[in-house]
Structures are given as structure tokens and as C-alpha cells.
N, C-alpha and C positions, 0 to 999 in steps of 0.2 A: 715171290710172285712167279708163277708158270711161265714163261718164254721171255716175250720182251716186254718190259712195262711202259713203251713208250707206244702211242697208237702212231697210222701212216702219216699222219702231217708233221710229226716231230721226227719220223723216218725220212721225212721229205727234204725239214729243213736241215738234219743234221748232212746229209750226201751233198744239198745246194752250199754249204756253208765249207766242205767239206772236212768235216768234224764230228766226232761221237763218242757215245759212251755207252756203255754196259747197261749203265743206269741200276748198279751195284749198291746204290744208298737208297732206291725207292722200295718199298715195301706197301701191303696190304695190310696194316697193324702201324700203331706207334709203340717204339720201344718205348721203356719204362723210363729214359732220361727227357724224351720229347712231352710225354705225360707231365713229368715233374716241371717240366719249362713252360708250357700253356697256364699252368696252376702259379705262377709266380707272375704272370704280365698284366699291368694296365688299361694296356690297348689289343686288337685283337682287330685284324685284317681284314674285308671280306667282301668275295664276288658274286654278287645274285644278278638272275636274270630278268628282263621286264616282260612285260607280256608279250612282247613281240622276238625274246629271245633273246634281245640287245646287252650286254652285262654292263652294269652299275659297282661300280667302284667305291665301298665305305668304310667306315669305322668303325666299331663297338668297344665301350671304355666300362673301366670300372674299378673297382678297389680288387689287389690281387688277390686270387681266391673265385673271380668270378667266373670262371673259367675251372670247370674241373676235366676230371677221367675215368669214370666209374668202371671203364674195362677199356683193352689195346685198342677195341675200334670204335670207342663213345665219346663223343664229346660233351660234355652239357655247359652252355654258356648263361649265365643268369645276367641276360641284359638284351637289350630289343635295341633297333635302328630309332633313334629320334621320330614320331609324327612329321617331321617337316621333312627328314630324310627322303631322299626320291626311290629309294630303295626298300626302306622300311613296307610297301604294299607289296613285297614282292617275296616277302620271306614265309614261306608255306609248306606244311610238310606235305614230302614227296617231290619239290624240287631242289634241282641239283644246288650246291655251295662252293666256295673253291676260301680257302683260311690260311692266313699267313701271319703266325706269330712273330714278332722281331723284340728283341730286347734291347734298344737303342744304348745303355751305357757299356754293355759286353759286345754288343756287336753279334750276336748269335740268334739265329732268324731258320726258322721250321716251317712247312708249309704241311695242309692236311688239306687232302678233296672230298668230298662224299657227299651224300643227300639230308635233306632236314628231313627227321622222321618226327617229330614234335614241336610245336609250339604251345604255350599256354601267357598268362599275362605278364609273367617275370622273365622267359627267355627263352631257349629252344635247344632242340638235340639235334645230334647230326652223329652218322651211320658214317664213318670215314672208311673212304676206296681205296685212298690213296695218302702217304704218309712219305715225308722224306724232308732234309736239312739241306739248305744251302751255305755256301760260304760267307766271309764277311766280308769282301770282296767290294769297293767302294760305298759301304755303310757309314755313315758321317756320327761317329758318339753325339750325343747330349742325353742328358740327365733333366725326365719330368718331374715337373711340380704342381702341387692341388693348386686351383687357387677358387676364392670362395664361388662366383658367380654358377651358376647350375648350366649344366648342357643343354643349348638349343636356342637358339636365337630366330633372327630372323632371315628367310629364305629367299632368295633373287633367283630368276627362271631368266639368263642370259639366250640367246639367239645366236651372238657371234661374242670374240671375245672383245671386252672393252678393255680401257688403261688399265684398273684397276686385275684385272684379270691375266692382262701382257705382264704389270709388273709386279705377279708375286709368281711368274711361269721365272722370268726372268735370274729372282734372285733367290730362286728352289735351288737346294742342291740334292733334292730326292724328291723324288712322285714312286706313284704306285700306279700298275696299268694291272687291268681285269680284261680277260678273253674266254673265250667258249669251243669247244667242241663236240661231234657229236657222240664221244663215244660215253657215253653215262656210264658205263663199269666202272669207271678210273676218274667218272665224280661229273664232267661233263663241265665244268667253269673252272679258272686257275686265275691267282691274283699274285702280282709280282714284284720287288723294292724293281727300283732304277738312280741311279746315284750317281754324283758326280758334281764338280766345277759349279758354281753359281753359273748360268749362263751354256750350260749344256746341253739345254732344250732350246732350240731354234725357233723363230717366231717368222712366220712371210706370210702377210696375211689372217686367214683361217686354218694353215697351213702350219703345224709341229713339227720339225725332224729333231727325231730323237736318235744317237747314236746307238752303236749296241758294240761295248766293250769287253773282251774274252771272261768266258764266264766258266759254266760248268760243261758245258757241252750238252745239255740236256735238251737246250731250246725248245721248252715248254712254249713259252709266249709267241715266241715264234710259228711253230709246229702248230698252231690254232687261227693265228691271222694268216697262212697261209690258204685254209680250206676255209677260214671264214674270218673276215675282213673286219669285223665289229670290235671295238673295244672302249674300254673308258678308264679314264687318267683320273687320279684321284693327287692332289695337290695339299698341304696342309701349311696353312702359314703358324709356322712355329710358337712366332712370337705371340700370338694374341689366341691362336685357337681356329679357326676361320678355315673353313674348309674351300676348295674350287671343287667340281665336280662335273669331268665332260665325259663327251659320248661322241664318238664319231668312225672313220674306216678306214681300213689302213693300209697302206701301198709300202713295199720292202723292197730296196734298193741295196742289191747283195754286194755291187760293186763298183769299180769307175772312180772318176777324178772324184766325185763329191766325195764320197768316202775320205779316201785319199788326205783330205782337206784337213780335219777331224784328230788330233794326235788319239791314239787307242782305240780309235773305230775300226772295228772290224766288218760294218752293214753298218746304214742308216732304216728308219724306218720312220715313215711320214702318218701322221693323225690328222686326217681332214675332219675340223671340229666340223657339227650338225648341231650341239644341244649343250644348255648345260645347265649348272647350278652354283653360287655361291651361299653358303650356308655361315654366317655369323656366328662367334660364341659355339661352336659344334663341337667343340672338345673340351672339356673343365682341364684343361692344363697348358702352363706356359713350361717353357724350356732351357736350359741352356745353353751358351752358345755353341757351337757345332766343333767338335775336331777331328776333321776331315780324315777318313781313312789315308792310306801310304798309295793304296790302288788308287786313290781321288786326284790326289796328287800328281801323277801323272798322267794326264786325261788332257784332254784340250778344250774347246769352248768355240763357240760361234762368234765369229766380228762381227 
């Protein structure tokens, strides 16, 4: 890529953090190993926006293979957002996408950004901007499994969050958060792991703080809820399939005693919920039990 790959709100957060990088592993193209990795996953990541701009946090599953690469900046995905998904009316060619492959038993996790240039009734294309690898880095293994029942149950349109909602935040040791920016070259939406400690998502309220543990220096996620505050959490209960699915804005806390609190906090960052969803049965696969990365391990958790 020509200069820096990273736009000003990731130049922003990385001087507030004070921290950076080259951003040496981002490219305009996927290499031929990231190609070959998308083409082997079951699951498949991903941030669309709603009509108001807001990003929606989902999932798209399948048998491997459904995901292909017909060239270094094509993706073709044979499979659509669930009907009940909140997301699924949002996926339209010509807006932006933001794709994050994780292979949960390796631990090895790729992200690609770009635009949907196609839809038809089996799945869609996407023109990728932006292409690069993360590390494994509090990733928690388990190993999925088919199991008969078909994807898509039934859908709860939550307000605030109730028990049921506190207690699968509670004993998550990963979510995924979706943000937006406006620089469309470089794709314009980004969706991200976050991992750690059962209990490392904070709960007060309506109110989420989420730590933010040393990473890559890239501070994507960051660098977009700086210039624009919107995001949404995507939650998956392991065990059964069952997705949570919120939406709300977010306020970063670069420093101070709360930090401090936190063992590996480097920033907190707060999700004031607005909106959500619980979605049943939303993925055809149960799991195995988790074995917490070595980076997990040392992390600390909310009292």
C-alpha cells in the first residue's frame, strides 16, 4: 500500500496510546496463505452497517469451502445472514463490509475489509480494500461440531440487557465488536476478536467496560470509536449456539486508577448498550471446552 495504511483516527489513537506501528502486515491484496485460510473455515465474521450507519455485529457459517478466492482481492462467500438476523437487510452491493476469519483450534485469525460488489440468492461478493493477520493473542482454542438442528431459531428484540443476557456477558471469554469509519478506501467497517478471563467484560448497569490488553499496535477498533462512537458486540454462547447481539457508543478511558484496577489493561473502554438482539439456535454448532490461550491467563477480571 502507498504511505500509511492506517487513516487519522488510528493515527490518533495510536500517539494517545502512545504506541504504533508501520502497519508492515497490512496490504491491498490477500496473500495466497490468507486465500487458502478463508477457504478452510466454518464460520466467517462480519460488520455491516444499518441504515443509519450503525454497525451490526454477525456471523455467517457453513461447510468449509464456502468461502472461496477467485483472485488476491475477491471474496466470494456462498451463504447469507439468517432472515431473523438484524443484519441480514443490510447486506447490499456497494456497501461497505469489514471480515474476520478466526480458526478457533489453531488459533489463527485474518481480517479482510472491502465493499459487497454482489449479491444473488446463495451469497455474495466482496471487492476487499484491506487485507491483514492478527496474532493469537488471548484466543481461547475449542474445537466445532455439526450438530443436527438447522440454523435460525427464534429472535428477542431486547431494550436493556436482562439476566439472561448479564449471564452469558458474564461467563463469555470472547465477544467480537464491529465499528465504522469514514474512510471507504480501506473498506469503511472493521470487526474484531476480544478475549480473555470469563468475567472480563464488566457489567454496571447498561453500562460494559471492556479492557483493552496489549495487542498489535494497530488500534483499528480504536482508531474508529474515536471519530465515531457506534459499535456493536457480538456474543456467542458456545454451548448451545445462541447468539446476543447489541448495539450501542462508546466512551474510552485511556487512563487513571480504573485502568490501573484491571491486571493487562492497558485502556478500558465503555459500551453504553441502546439496542439489541438475542437470536436462538443461530449457529448449527456446539463446541468444545475452551483452552484458554497463555495471554488469557494472565489478564485479570472485574469483582
Amino acid at each position: 500500500m502507498d504511505g500509511t495504511p492506517f487513516h487519522p483516527g488510528e493515527l490518533e489513537a495510536q500517539a494517545l496510546a502512545g504506541a504504533g506501528s508501520r502497519g508492515a502486515g497490512i496490504r491491498d491484496l490477500m496473500p495466497e496463505q490468507h486465500r487458502i485460510f478463508f477457504g478452510q473455515l466454518p464460520l466467517l465474521f462480519a460488520a455491516l452497517g444499518d441504515e443509519t450507519g450503525h454497525p451490526i455485529a454477525t456471523v455467517l457459517s457453513g461447510e468449509p469451502g464456502f468461502i472461496r478466492s477467485p483472485a488476491p482481492t475477491t471474496l466470494s462467500i456462498r451463504a447469507l445472514p439468517a432472515l431473523d438476523d438484524p443484519a441480514a437487510l443490510h447486506l447490499k452491493p456497494g456497501q461497505p463490509i469489514g471480515l474476520l476469519g478466526l480458526e478457533f483450534p489453531t488459533r489463527r485469525r485474518n481480517r479482510a475489509n472491502g465493499l459487497i460488489t454482489a449479491r444473488d440468492p446463495g451469497g455474495f461478493s466482496v471487492a476487499v480494500r484491506q487485507s491483514f493477520g492478527n496474532c493469537a493473542k488471548y484466543i481461547q482454542a475449542r474445537t466445532p461440531q455439526a450438530v443436527e438442528h438447522a440454523a435460525g431459531g427464534s429472535t428477542e428484540i431486547i431494550s436493556q440487557l436482562d439476566d439472561a443476557a448479564r449471564a452469558l456477558i458474564r461467563r463469555s471469554d470472547t465477544f467480537f465488536v464491529a465499528s465504522t469509519s469514514e474512510v471507504r478506501k480501506l473498506g469503511g467497517l472493521d470487526i474484531s476478536h476480544r478475549g480473555g478471563r470469563p468475567g472480563f467484560v464488566g457489567i454496571d448497569g447498561e453500562v460494559l467496560s471492556v479492557p483493552d490488553f496489549a495487542g498489535n499496535n494497530y488500534f483499528n477498533t480504536l482508531g474508529n470509536l474515536l471519530r465515531d462512537p457506534r459499535a456493536s458486540l457480538l456474543f456467542i454462547d458456545f454451548e448451545n449456539g445462541a447468539m446476543l447481539q447489541l448495539q450501542g457508543r462508546v466512551e474510552i478511558v485511556w487512563s487513571g486508577l480504573e485502568v490501573t484496577r484491571l491486571t493487562g489493561a492497558e485502556r478500558i473502554w465503555r459500551l453504553h448498550v441502546t439496542s439489541g438482539w438475542r437470536r436462538h439456535a443461530a449457529l448449527p454448532l456446539h463446541w468444545s471446552p475452551p483452552e484458554p490461550a497463555a495471554t488469557t491467563l494472565g489478564t485479570g477480571i472485574w469483582a
